[in-house]
N, CA and C of each residue as an Amber inpcrd file, in Angstrom:
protein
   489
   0.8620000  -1.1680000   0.0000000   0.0000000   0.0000000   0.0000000
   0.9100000   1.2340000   0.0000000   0.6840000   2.2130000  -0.6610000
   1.6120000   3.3310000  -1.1720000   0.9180000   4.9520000  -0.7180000
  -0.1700000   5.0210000   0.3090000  -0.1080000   5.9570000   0.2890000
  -0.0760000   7.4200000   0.6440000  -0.4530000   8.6240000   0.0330000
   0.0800000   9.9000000   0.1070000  -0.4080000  10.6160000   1.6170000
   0.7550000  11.2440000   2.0420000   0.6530000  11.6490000   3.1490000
  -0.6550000  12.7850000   3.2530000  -1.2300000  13.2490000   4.3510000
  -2.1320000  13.7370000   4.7560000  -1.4970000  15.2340000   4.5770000
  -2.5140000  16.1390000   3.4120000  -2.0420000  17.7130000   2.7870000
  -2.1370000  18.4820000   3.7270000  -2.8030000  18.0790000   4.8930000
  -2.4700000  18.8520000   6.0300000  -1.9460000  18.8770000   7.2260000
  -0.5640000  17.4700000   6.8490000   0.0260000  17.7990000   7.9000000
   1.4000000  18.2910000   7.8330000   2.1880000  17.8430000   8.7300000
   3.5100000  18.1190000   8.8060000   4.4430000  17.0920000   7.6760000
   3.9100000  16.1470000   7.2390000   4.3500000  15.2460000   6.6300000
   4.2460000  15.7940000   4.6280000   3.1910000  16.8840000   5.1150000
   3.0470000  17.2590000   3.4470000   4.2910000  17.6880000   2.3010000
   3.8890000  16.5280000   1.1450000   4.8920000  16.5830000   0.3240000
   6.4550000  16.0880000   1.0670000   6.2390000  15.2110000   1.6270000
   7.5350000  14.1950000   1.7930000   7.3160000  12.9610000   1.9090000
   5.7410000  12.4290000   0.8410000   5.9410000  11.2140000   0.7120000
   6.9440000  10.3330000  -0.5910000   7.7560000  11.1870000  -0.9460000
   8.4840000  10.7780000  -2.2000000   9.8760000  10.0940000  -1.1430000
   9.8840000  10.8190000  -0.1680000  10.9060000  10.6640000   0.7880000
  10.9850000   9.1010000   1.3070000  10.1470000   8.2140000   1.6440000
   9.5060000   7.4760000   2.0790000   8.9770000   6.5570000   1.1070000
   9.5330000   5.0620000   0.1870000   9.2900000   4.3590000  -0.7080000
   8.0770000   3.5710000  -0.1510000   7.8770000   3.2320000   0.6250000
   7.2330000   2.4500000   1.3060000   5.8780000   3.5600000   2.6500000
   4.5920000   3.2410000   2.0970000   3.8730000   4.0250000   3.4590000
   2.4050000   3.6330000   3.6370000   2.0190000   3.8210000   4.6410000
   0.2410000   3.1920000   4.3230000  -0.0660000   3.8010000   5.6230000
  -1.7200000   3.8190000   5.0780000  -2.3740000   4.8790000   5.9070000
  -3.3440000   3.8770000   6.7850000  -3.9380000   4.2380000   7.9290000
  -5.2050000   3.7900000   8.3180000  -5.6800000   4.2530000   9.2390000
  -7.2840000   4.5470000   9.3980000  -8.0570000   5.4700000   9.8540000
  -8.7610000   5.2440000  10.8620000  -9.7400000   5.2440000  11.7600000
 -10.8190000   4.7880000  12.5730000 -11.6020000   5.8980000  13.0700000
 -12.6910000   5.5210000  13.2330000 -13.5830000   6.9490000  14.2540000
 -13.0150000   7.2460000  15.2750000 -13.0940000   8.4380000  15.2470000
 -12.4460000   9.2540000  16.8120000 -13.4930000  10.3440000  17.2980000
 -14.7140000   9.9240000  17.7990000 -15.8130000   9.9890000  18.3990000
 -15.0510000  11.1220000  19.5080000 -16.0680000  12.5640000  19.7440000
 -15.8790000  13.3380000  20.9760000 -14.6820000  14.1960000  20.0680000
 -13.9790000  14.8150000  21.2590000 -13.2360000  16.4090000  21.4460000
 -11.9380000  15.8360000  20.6930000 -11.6040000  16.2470000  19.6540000
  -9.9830000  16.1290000  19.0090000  -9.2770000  15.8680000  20.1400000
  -7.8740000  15.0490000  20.0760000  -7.1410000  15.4340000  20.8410000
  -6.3300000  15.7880000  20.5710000  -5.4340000  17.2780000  21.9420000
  -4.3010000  17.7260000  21.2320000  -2.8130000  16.3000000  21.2110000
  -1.6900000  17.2670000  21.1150000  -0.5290000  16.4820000  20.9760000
  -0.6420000  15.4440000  22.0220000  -0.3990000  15.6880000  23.0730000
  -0.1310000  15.3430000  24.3350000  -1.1990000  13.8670000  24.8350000
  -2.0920000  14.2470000  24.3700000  -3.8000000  12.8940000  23.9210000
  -3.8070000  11.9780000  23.1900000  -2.9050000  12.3040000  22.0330000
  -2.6110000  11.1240000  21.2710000  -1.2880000  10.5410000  21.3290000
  -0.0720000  11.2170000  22.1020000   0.8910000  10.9130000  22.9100000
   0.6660000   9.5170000  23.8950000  -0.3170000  10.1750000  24.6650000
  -0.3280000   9.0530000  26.0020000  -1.3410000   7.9710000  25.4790000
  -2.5900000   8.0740000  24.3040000  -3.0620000   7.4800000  23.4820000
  -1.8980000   6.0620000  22.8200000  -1.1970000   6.4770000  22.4050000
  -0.2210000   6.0340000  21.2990000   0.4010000   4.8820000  22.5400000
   1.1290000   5.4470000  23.7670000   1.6700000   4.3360000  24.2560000
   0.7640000   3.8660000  25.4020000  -0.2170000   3.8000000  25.4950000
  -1.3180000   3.3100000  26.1080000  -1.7010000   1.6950000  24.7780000
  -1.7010000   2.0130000  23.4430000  -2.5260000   1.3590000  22.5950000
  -1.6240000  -0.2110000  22.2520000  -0.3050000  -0.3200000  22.2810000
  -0.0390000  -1.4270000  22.1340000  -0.6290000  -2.7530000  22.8500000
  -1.1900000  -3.5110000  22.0570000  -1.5500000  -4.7080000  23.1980000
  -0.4110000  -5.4230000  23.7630000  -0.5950000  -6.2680000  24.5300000
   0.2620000  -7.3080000  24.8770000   1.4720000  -8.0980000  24.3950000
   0.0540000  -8.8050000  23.6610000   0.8860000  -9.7610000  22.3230000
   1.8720000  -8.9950000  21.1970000   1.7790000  -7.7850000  21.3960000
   2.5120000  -6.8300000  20.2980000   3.9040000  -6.3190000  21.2660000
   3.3740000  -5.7560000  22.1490000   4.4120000  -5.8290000  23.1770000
   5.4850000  -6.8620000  23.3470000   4.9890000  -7.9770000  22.7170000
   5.9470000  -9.3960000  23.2720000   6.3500000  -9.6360000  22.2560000
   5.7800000  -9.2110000  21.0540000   6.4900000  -9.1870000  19.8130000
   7.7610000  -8.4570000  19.8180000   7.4370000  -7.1290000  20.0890000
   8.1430000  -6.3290000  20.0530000   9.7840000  -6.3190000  20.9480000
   9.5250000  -6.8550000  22.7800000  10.5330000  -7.2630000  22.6330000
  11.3570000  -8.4990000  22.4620000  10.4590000  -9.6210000  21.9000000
  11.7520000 -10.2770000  21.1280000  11.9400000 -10.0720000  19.4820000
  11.5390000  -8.7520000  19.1080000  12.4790000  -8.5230000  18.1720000
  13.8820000  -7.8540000  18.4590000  13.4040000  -6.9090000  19.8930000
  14.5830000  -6.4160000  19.9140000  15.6870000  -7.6020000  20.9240000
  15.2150000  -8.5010000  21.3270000  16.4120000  -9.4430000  21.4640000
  17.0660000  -9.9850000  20.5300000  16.1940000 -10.4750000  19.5970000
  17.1880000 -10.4100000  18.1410000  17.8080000  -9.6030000  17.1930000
  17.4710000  -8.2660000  17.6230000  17.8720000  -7.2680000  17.2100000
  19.3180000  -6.5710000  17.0640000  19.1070000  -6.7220000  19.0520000
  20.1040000  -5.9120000  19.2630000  21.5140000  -6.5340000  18.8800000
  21.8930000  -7.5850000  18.8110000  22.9510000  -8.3860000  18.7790000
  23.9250000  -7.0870000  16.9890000  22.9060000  -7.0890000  16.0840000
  23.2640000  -6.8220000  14.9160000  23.2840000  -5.4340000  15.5200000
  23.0280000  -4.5590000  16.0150000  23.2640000  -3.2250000  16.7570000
  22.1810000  -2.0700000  15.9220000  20.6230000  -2.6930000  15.9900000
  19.8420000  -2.1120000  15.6140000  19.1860000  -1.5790000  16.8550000
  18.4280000  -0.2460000  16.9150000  18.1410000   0.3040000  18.4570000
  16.4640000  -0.5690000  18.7760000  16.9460000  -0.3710000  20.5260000
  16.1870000  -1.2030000  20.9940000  15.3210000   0.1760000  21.7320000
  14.1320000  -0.1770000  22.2560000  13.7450000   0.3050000  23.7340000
  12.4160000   0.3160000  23.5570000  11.6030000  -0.2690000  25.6020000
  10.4460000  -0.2090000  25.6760000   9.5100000   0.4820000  25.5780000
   8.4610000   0.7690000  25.1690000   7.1950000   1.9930000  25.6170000
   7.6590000   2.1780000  27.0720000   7.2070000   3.7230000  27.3010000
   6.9800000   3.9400000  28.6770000   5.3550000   3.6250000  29.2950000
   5.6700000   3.9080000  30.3130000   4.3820000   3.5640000  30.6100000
   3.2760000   4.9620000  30.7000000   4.4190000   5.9200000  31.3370000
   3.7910000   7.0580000  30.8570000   4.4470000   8.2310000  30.0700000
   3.9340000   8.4150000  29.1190000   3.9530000   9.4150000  27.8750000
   4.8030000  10.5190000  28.7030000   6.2470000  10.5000000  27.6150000
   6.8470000  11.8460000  28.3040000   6.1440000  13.0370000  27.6630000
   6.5740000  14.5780000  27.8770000   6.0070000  15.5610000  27.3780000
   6.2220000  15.1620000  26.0080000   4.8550000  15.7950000  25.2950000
   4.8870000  15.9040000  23.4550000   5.6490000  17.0930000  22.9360000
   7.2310000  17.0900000  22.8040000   7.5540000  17.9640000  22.5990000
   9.0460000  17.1340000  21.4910000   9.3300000  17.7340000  20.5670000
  10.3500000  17.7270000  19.6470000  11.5970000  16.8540000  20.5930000
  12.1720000  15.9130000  20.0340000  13.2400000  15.4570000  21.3180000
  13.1950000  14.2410000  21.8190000  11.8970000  14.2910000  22.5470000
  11.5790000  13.6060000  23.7820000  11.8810000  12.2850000  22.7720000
  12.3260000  10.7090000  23.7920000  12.4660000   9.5540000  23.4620000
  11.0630000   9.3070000  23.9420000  10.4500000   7.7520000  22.9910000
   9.2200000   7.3280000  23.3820000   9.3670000   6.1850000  23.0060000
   9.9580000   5.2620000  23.7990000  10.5190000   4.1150000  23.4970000
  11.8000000   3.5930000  22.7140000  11.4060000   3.2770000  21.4310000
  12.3080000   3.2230000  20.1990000  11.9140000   4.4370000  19.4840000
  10.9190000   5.4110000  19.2790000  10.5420000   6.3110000  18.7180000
  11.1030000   7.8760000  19.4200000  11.2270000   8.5080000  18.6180000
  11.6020000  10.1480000  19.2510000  10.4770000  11.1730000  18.3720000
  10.2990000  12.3130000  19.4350000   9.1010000  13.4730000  18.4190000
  10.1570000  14.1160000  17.9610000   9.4180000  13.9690000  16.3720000
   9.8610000  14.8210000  15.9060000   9.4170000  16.1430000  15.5780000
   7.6630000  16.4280000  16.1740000   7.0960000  17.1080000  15.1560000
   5.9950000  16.9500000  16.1550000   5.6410000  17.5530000  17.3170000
   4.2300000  18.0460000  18.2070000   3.5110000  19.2470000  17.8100000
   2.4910000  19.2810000  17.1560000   1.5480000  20.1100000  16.8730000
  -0.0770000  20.1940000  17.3130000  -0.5090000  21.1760000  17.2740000
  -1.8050000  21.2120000  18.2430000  -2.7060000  20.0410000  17.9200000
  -2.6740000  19.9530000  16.9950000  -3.4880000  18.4440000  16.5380000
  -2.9640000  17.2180000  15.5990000  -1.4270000  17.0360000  15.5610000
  -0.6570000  16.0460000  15.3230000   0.5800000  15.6790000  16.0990000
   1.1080000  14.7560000  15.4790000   2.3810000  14.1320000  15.9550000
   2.9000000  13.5040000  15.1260000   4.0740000  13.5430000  15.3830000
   4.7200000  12.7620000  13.7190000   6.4310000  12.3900000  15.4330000
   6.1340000  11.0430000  15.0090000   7.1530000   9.7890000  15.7400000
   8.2370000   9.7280000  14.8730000   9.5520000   9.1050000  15.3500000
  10.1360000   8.6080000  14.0410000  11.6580000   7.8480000  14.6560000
  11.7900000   7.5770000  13.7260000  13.6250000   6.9750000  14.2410000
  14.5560000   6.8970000  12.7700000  15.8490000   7.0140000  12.8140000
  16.7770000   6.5500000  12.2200000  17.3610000   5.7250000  12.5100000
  17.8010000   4.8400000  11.9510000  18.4600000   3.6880000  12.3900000
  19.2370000   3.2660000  10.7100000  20.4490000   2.5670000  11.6870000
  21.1170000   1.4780000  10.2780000  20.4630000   1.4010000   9.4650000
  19.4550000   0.4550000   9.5350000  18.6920000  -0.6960000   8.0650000
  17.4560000   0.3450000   7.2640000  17.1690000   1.4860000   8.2890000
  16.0980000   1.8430000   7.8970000  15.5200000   3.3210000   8.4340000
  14.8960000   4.2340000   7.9100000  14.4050000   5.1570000   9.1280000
  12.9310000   5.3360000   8.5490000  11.8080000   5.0960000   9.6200000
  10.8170000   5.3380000   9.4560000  10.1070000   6.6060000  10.3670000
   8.9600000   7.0020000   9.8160000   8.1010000   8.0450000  11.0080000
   6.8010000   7.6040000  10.6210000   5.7510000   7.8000000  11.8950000
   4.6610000   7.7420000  12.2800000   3.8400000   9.3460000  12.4360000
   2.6570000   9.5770000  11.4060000   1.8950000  10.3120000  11.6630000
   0.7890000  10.0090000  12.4500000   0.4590000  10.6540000  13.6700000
  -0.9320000  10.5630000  14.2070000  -1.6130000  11.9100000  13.8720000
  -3.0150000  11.8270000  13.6810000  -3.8250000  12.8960000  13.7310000
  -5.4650000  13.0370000  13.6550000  -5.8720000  13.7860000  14.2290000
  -7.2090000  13.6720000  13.7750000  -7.8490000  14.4430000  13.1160000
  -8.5210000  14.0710000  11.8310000  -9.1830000  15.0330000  10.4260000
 -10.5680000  14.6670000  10.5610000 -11.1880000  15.5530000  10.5190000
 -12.8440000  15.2050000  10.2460000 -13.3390000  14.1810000  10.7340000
 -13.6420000  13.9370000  12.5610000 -13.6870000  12.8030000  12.9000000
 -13.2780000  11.7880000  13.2170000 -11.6650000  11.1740000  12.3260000
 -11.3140000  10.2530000  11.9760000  -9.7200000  10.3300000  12.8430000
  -9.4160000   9.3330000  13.3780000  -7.8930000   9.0250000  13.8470000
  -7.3260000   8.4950000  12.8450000  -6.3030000   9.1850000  12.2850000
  -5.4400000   8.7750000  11.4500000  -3.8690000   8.3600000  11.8940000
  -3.4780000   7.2400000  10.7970000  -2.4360000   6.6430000  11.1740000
  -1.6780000   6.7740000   9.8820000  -0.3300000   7.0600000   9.9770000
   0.5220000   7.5090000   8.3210000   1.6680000   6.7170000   8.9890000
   2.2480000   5.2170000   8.2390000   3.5920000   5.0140000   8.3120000
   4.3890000   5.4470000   6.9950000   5.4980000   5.7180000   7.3370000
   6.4580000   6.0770000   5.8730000   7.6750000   5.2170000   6.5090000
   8.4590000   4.1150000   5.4680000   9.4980000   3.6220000   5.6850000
  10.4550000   3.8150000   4.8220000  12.0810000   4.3010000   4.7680000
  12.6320000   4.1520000   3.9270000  13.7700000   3.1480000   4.5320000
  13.9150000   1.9310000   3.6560000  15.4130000   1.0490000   3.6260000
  16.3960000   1.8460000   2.9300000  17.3050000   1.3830000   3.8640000
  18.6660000   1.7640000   3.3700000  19.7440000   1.0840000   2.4150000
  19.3390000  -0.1750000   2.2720000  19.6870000  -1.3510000   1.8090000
  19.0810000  -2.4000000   1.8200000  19.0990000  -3.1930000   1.1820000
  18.6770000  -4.7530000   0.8430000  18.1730000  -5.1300000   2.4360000
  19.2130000  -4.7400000   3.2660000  18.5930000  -5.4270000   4.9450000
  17.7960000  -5.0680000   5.4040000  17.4570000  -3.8300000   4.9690000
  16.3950000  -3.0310000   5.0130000  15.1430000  -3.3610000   4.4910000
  15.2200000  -4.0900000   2.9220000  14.1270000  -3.8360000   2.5680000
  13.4570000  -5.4540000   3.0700000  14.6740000  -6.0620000   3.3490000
  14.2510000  -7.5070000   3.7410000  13.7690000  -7.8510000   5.1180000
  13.9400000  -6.7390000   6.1630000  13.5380000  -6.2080000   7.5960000
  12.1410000  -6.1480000   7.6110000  11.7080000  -4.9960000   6.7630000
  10.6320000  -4.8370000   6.1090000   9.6730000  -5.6630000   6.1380000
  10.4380000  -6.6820000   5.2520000   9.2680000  -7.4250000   4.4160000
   9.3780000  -8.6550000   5.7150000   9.6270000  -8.5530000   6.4670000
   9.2560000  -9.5730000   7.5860000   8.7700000  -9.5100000   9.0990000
   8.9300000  -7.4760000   8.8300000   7.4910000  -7.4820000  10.1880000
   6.2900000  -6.7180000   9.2630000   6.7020000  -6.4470000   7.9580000
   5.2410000  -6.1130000   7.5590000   4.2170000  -6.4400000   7.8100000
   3.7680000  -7.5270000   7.8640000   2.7590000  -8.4870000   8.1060000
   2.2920000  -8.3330000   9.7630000   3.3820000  -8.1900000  10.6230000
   3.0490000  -7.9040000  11.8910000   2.4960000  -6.6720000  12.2720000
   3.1560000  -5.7390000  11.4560000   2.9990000  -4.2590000  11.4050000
   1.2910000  -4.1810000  11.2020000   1.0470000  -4.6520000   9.8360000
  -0.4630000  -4.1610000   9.7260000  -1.2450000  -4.4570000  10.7070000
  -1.4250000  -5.8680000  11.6290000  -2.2030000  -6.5680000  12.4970000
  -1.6110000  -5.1660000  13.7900000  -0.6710000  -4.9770000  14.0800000
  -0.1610000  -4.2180000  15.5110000  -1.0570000  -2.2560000  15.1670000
  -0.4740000  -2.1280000  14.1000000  -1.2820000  -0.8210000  13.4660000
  -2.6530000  -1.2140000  13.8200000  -3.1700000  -1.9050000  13.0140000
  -5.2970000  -1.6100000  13.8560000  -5.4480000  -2.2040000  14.0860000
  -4.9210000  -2.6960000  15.5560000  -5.2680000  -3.2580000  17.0480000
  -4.9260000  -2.0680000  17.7220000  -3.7930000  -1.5230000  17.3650000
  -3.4550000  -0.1030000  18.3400000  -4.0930000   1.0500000  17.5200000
  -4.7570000   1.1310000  16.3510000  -5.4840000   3.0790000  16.4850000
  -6.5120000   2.4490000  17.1590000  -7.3410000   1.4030000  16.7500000
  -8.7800000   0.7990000  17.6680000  -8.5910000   1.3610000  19.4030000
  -7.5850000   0.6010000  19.2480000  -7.2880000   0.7500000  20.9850000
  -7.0360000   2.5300000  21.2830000  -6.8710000   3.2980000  20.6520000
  -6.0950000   4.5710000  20.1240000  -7.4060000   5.2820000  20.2980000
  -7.9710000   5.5210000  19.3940000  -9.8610000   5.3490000  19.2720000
 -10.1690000   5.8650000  20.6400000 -10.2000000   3.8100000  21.4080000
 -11.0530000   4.1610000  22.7490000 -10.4710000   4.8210000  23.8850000
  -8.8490000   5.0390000  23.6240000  -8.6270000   5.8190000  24.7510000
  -8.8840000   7.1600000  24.5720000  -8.8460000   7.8010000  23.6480000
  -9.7880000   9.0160000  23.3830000 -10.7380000   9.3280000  23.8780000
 -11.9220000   8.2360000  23.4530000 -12.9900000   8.4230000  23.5680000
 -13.3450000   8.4000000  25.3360000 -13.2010000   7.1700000  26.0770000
 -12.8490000   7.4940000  27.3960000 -12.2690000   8.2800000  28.2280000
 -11.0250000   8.8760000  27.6450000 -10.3610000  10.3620000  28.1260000
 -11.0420000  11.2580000  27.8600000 -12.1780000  11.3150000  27.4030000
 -12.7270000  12.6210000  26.7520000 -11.8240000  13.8400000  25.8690000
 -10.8200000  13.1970000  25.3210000  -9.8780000  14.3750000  24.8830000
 -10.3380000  15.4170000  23.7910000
């Protein structure tokens, strides 16, 4: 799935940047939330089983010296900088967030936001190489299932926070 970043966000016109990206949406019922809502949203939403995915990838990971690290449990400030696990902000705005990392094999970022209702989700990946694109192609599959289980979950913490 290939596609174009959201024209109103921070991400506009740098999906050429990014070979690889896909979008996905859900109702986001009640009050937008700002940065900081879909911050503590975001590491609130991983389930379990994704969680346990997650770290034994990075036990197999780290050996090859790809970066590791857990969700917190609670959301540091939404501000440019801040670490959020394996992810850092790059990009806190009143009604987005844009995640991201560089790394060896690959550097990807995460758009969150909410447009007309809707919680939106924007991955963009670029490989750096073959290890990259072969990285890729073997949590892809995990990726889509972990993506909407977590905006769902993303969704209801909204909606329960009243944000």
């Amino acid at each position: 799935m290939f596609a174009t970043f959201a024209v109103d966000s921070c991400l506009n016109g740098q999906a050429a940047d990014y070979p690889y990206r896909d979008h996905f949406h859900t109702s986001c019922p009640g009050q937008p939330p700002d940065a900081q809502a879909l911050l503590q949203a975001f590491v609130d939403a991983p389930p379990a089983w994704a969680q346990a995915l997650m770290r034994a990838r990075d036990r197999l990971m780290a050996p090859l010296g790809l970066k590791t690290a857990d969700l917190p449990r609670q959301a540091p400030q939404a501000r440019v900088g801040e670490a959020v696990g394996v992810f850092c902000v790059w990009h806190a705005g009143p009604d987005e967030l844009l995640l991201g990392q560089r790394d060896r094999h690959l550097d990807f970022c995460l758009w969150l936001g909410v447009r007309a209702g809707r919680l939106h989700l924007y991955t963009g990946v670029r490989p750096h190489h073959l290890g990259g694109w072969l990285y890729l192609a073997l949590v892809w599959p995990f990726h889509w299932l972990i993506v909407r289980r977590s905006l769902a979950r993303m969704a209801a913490h909204c909606s329960e926070a009243a944000c």
